[in-house]
C-alpha positions in Angstrom: -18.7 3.4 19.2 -18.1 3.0 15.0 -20.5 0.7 13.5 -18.4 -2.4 12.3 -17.1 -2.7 8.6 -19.2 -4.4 6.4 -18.2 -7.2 4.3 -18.5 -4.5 1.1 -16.1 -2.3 2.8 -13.7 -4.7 3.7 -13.3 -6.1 -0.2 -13.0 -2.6 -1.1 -9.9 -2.0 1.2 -8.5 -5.7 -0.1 -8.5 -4.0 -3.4 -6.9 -0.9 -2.4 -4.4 -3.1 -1.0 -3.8 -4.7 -4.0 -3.8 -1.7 -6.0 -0.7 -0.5 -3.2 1.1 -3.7 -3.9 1.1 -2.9 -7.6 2.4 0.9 -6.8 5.5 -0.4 -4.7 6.0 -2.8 -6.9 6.6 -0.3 -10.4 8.3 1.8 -7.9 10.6 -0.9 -7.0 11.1 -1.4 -11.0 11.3 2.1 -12.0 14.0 2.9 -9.2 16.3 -0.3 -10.9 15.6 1.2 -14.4 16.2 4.5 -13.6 19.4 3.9 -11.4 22.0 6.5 -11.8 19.3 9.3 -13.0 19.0 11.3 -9.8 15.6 13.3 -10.6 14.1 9.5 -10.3 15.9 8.2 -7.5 14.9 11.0 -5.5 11.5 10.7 -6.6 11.0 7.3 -6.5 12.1 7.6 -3.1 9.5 10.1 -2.3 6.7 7.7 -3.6 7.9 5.2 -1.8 7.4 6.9 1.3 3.6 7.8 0.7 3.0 3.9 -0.3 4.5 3.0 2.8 2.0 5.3 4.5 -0.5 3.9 2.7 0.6 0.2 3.6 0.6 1.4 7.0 -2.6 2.8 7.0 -4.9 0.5 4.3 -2.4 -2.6 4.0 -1.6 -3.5 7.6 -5.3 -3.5 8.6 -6.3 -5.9 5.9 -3.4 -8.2 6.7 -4.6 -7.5 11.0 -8.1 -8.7 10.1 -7.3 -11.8 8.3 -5.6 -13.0 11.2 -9.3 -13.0 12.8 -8.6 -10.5 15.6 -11.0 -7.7 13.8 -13.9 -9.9 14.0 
């Protein structure tokens, strides 16, 4: 079995999550300013789909352990 996540770790991924927030967010921005300009809707919508991976993957397990059931 893993050794659990120290507190150091945990911080680390808070700020990765942070760091996500702030990418969907611009993304969110850029796709209103760019509306109508197909080369950055499609790519906007691209990046969005990795951040949601991401959110998935680093986002949704912060948000899982403040709830307590990770401790």
């Amino acid at each position: 079995m893993a050794e659990p996540w120290t507190n150091g770790q945990w911080d680390e991924l808070e700020a990765m999550k942070k760091i996500i927030d702030q990418m969907d967010g611009l993304l969110t921005d850029l796709r209103g300013r760019g509306q109508g300009v197909p080369i950055i809707e499609k790519n906007v919508r691209a990046l969005k789909s990795f951040v949601a991976v991401l959110q998935y993957g680093i986002s949704d397990l912060v948000e899982v352990r403040k709830t307590g059931v990770l401790e």
